[in-house]
Structures are given as C-alpha cells and as structure tokens.
C-alpha positions in Angstrom: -20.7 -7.4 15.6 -22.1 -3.9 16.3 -24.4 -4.4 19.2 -27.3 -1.6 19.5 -28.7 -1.7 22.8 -26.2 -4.2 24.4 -27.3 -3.5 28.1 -31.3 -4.9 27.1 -32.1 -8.6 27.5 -31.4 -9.1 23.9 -28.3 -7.4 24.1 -27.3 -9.9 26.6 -28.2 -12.6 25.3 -26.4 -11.6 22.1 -23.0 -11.1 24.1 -24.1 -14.6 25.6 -23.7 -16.0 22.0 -20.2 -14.0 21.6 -18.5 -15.4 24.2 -20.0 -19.2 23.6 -18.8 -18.9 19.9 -16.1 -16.2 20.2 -17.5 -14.1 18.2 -16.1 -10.5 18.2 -17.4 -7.7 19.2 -16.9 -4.4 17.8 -19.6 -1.6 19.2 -21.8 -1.4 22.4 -24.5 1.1 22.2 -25.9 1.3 25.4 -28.4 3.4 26.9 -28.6 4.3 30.9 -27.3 1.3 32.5 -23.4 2.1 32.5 -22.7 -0.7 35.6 -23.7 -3.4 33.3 -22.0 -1.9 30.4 -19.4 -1.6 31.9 -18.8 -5.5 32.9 -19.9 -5.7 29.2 -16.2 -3.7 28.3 -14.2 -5.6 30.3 -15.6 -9.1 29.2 -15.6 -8.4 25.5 -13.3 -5.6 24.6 -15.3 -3.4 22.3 -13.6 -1.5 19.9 -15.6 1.6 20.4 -18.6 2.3 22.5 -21.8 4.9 22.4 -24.3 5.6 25.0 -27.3 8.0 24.5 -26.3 10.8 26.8 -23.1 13.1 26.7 -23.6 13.3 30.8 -22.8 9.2 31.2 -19.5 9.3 28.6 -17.2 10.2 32.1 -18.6 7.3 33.8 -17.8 4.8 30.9 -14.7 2.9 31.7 -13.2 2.8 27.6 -11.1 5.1 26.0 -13.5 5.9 23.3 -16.4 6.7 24.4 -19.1 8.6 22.2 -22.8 9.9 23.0 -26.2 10.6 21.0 -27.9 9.5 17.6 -25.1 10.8 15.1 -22.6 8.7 16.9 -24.5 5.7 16.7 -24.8 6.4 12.9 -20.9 7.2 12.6 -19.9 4.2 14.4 -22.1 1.4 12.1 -20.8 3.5 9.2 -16.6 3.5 10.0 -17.0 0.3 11.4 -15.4 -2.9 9.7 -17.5 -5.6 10.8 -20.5 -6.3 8.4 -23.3 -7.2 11.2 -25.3 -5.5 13.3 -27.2 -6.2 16.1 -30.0 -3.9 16.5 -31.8 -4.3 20.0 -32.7 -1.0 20.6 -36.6 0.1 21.3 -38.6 2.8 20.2 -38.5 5.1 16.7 -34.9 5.6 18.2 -34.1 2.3 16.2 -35.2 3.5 12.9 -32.5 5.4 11.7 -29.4 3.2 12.4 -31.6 0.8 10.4 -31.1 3.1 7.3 -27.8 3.6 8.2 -26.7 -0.2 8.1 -28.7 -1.1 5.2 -27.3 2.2 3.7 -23.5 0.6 4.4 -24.4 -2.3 2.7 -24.4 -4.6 6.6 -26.9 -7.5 7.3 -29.0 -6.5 10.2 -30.2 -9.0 12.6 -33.3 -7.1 13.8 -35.1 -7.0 16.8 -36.6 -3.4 16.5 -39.7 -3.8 15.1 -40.2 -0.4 15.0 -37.6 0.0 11.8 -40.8 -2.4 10.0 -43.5 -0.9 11.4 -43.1 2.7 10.3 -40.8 2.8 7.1 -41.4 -1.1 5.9 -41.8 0.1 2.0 -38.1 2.1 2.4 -36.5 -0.9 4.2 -34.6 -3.6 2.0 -35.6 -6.7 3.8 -33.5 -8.9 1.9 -30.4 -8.1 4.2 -32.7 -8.4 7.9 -32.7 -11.5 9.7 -35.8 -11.4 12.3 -34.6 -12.3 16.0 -38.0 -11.8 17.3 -38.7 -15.1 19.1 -42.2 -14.9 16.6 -40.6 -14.3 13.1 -37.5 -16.4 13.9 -40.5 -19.0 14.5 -42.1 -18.2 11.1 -38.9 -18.4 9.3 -37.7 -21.7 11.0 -41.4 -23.4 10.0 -41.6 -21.6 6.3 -37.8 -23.4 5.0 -40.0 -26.4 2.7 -41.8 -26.1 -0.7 -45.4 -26.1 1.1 -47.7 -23.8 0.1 -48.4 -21.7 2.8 -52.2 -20.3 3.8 -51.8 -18.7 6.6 -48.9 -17.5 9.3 -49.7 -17.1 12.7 -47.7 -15.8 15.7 -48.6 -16.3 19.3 -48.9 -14.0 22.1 -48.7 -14.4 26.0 -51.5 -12.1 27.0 -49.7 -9.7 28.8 -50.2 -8.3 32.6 -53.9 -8.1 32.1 -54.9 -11.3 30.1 -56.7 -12.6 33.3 -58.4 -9.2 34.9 -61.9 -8.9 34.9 -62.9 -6.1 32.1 -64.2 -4.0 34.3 -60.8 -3.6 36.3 -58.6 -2.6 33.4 -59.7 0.9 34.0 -58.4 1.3 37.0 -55.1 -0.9 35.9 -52.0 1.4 37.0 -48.2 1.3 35.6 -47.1 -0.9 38.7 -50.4 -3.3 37.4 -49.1 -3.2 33.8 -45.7 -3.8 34.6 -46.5 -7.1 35.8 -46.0 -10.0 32.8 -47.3 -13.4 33.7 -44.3 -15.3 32.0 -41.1 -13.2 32.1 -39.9 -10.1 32.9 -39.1 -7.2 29.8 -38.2 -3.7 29.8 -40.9 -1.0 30.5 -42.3 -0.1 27.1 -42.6 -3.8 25.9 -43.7 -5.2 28.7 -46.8 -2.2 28.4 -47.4 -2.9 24.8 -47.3 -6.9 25.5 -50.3 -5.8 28.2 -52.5 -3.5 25.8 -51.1 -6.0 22.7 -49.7 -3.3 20.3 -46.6 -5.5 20.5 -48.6 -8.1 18.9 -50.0 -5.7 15.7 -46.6 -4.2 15.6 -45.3 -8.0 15.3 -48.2 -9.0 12.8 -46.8 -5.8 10.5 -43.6 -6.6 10.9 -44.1 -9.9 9.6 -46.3 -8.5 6.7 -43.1 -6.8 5.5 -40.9 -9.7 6.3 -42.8 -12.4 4.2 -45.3 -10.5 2.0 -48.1 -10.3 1.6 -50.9 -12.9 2.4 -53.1 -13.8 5.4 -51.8 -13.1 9.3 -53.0 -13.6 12.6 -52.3 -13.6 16.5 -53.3 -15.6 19.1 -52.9 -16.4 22.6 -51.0 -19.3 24.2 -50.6 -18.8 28.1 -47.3 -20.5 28.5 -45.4 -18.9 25.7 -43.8 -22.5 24.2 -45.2 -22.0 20.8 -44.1 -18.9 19.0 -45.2 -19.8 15.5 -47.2 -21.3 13.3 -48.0 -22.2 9.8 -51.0 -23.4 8.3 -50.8 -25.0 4.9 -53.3 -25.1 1.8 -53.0 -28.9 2.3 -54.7 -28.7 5.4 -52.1 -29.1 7.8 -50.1 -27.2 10.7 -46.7 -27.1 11.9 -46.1 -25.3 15.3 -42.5 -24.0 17.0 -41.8 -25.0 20.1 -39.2 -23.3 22.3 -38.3 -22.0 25.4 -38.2 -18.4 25.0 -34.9 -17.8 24.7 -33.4 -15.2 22.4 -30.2 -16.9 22.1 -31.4 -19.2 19.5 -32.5 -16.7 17.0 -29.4 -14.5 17.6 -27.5 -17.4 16.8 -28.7 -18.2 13.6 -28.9 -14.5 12.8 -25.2 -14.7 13.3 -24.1 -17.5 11.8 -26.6 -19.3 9.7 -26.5 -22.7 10.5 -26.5 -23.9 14.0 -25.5 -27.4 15.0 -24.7 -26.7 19.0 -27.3 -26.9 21.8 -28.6 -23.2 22.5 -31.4 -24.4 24.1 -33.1 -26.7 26.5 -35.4 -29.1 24.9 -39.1 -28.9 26.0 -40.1 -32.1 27.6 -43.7 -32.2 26.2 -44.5 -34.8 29.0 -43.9 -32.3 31.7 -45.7 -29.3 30.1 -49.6 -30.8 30.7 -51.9 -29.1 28.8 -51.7 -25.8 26.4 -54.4 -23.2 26.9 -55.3 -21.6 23.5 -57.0 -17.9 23.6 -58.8 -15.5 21.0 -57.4 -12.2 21.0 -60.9 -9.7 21.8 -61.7 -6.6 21.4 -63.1 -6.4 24.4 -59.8 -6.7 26.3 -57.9 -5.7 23.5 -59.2 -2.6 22.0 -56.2 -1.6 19.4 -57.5 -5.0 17.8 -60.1 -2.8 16.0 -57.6 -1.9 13.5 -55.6 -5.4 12.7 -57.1 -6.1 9.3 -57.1 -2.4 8.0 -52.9 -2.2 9.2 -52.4 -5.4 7.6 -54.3 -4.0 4.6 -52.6 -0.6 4.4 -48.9 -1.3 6.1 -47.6 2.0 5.5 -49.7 3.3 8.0 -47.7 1.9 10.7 -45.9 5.4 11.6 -49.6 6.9 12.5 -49.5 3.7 15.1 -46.1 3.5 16.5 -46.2 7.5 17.1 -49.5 7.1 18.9 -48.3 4.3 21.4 -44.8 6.1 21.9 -46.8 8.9 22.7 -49.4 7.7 25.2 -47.0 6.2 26.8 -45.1 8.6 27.4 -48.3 10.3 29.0 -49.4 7.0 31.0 -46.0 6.7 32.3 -46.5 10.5 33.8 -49.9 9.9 35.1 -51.5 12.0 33.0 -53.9 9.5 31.8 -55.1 5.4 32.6 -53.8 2.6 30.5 -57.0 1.8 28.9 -56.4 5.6 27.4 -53.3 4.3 25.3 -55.4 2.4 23.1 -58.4 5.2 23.0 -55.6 7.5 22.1 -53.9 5.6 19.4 -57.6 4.7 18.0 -58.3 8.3 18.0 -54.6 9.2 15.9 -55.4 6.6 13.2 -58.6 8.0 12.5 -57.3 10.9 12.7 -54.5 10.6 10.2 -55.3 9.4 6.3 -52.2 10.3 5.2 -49.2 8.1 3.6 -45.8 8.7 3.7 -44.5 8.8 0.6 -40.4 9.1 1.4 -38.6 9.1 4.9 -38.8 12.7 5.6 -42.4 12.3 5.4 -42.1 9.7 7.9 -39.9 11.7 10.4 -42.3 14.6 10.1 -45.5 12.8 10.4 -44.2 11.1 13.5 -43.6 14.6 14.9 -47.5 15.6 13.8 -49.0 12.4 15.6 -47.0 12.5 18.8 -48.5 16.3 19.3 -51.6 15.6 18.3 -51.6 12.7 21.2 -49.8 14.5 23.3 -52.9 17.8 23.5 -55.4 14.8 23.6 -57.8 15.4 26.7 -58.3 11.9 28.9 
C-alpha cells in the first residue's frame, strides 16, 4: 500500500492491519512526527518515504527520503502497488487524490476534503470510504431495499453539553477537549463546531448519489449509520469505533477475521439520541442548500481551513469560525467549473476570511 499520513490515528491503524494480514507496505507520507515514523520504518520496511518539510528529511532514518507536495505526487505515480491509503487532512489531500485516480489506483479514502471540494471531478467508482460513517452506510446499503433515507451519526463534540451562552467564551484548550476519544487538532475542532458532520453528509452525497441525508447525535458513538427504508423500517451499525475495520475491508474486500470487539448490548444501558440545532450548531444553517448544491463545498472547506487557522492564533473565538464560514458562503455564488477553478477559488475564500474583522 501507499500510506498518506501514516503517523495519524488512521495511519496507524492502517499499519495495524499490515502487520496482522502482512500486507506490504510500500510509501509512508508523514507529516511532523518523525519519532513515530520512524518506528513505522523499521517495523514495516517502506520502499520509499515522504514527509512534508525538506528541514525533517536528515532526521528520517531511510535511505530515500523525499519532502513536499510534488513528491507525494511522484511517489503514488512510480509506485507499483495499486492502493492507496489516503489519511491525510486538509485541501492538502486533494491533489494526491487526482493523482491516484489519475494512475488508475483504488483509493481507500479518509480525506473527506478530496469529496467536499472537487466531488463532480472525482471518479468515485475506484474510492472505498474508511470513514467509520460511510463505511457504516456502505455495510447497511449491500441488499435490494429500497432505500429512503441515509443517516450518519455524530458525537457532539467538546461542546455538545455547554450551556449556549458559554460557547463564546469556549477557548482552543475547551475545543480540544472530545467527550469520546481523542483526534488530531483540526478534526477534533470541526467535530466541536460540527463542520466535520456537513463535510461527512457531502461526502456521502457524492459517494451514494443523490437522495435524502441527515445527521444526528448519539452520545456514545456505537452507531455510526443508518438506513431508513421506503418499507418502513431501519437498520443501524453498531461498532466500536475503530478504524481498523473499515481499512480492512478497504484492503481486502471481504473480511472473515475478528477486527473488532463485539458490543455487548447488555452492558451498554441506554442510547441517548440528540437533534443537531442551530442554536449550538450554527454552520447547520446551510445543510440542505450544500446538500442541494454540492459543488459548493470548496466555498466551505476554504472558510473552515481558514478560520481555523485564525482561531488557532487567537485572532478570533470559536463561535467566529462558523460566523466566518456563514459569511464566505454568502459571500461566494460562484461554481467551479474545472479544477483550476477549484485551486483558485480556494485561494479567493481563504483571503477573503483571512481580512474578515471578529
């Protein structure tokens, strides 16, 4: 495999599934953590590996060793092996999507951003979701049922339980906080302000087509998916979340071997079930005109990136991320109509939100 982002949680997890299946690995792209990386060389024997700054390549313990975008690019492009892994977060996993579907690879995709902002110039015929939510969908959706509705769960994030009138003085320490596990930085913001969750609903848009989608919460993150059927019924997913399962039937199809524990339904008590408001959840707002108008996903994605960035800093509170990326989409009316336009829009919107006054 060719393993983008190998140092993440999913990354592990992914090299978890290697070793338990000897599965081969070809390429780690890393980003800053070169300790862990470099346990990862010596345990699996990478052909080549990338990491995202020239300044690190010394401190990589492989003989070759390459840095930035173009090597990412170069490396899914010469390499043999015909999957790829791609783990890494942000816009920054958009291109090495192109570049894998370009080389004719099956991508088993955890950056939702490659959906959310060019869905209409990605072939989704060759992606296998390993998001614990669409790997849900696409486990439940294998029958001849007619399907009316597809719904995907969400925790809640760090501030599911904090009065409303808190949340504007919530700081990055606050946000950083998840009830049920614990992510990176930018996911684990997005699960609190629940952009993860539109970006997730959008994704699946592209994934299944088009029909009706919605979110909801479910406080001990067990269910993941959900179908309802024009028969009236619903079938649910339950799972520990644990990304080993999807990665392993993104890489080999059919799974037969425990991956996971089995939930003992007698121990778990009750299920708490939550509407996803406005109120606490102002990017909401926009859910059904996204879903309605996908292609407008690069006006969100540079938005959130964006005020981030800035929230990160400082510079503004994190009830100003979703003000800001509210302000972007009505700001922009535009559609991309090729990638370029994609690339340069992205460019527009992150200015535009970066000369934003709080």
């Amino acid at each position: 495999m060719i393993l983008l982002g190998s140092t993440g949680s999913i990354g592990v997890n992914a090299l978890n599934i290697a070793e338990q299946f000897h599965l081969s690995v070809d390429t780690l792209v890393a980003g800053r953590n070169i300790t862990l990386l470099n346990e990862q060389i010596k345990r699996h024997n990478p052909k080549r590996v990338v990491v995202m700054r020239d300044e690190d390549r010394s401190l990589v313990q492989h003989m070759n060793v390459y840095a930035g975008e173009t090597a990412i690019l170069n490396a899914i492009e010469e390499s043999e092996s015909n999957h790829v892994i791609n783990a890494l977060v942000g816009f920054v996993g958009f291109r090495p999507t192109l570049k894998a579907l370009e080389c004719g690879k099956k991508i088993a995709l955890a950056n939702k951003e490659s959906l959310v902002v060019g869905g209409s110039f990605v072939d989704t015929s060759r992606i296998i979701p390993i998001d614990s939510e669409h790997f849900g969908l696409w486990y439940l959706n294998q029958g001849a049922r007619k399907v009316e509705r597809m719904v995907i769960t969400a925790s809640g994030g760090a501030f599911r339980d904090w009065p409303l009138e808190k949340l504007s003085t919530a700081t990055l320490e606050d946000a950083l906080k998840h009830p049920n596990w614990s992510m990176g930085q930018k996911i684990t913001i997005d699960s609190a302000s629940m952009v993860n969750k539109l970006f997730e609903l959008l994704e699946a848009r592209w994934l299944f087509g088009e029909g009706e989608y919605d979110a909801l919460v479910e406080t001990k993150s067990l269910i993941h998916a959900m179908i309802d059927y024009t028969d009236g019924s619903t079938t649910a997913h339950f799972a520990h979340a644990d990304m080993r399962l999807p990665i392993a039937y993104a890489l080999m199809g059919k799974v037969d071997t425990p991956i996971v524990e089995r939930i003992d339904l007698t121990k778990i008590g009750a299920l708490e079930f939550r509407p996803i408001e406005k109120e606490r959840y102002p990017i909401w707002a926009i859910k059904e005109d996204l879903l309605q108008n996908p292609a407008r996903g690069v006006i969100v994605n540079a938005a959130n990136e964006a005020a981030i960035e800035r929230f990160v800093r400082g510079d503004i509170r994190f009830i100003d991320i979703s003000t800001m990326i509210l302000s972007a989409y009505d700001h922009f009316t535009q559609i991309p109509e090729s990638i370029d336009a994609i690339f340069e829009m992205d460019e527009e919107i992150r200015r535009y939100v970066r000369g934003l006054a709080c």
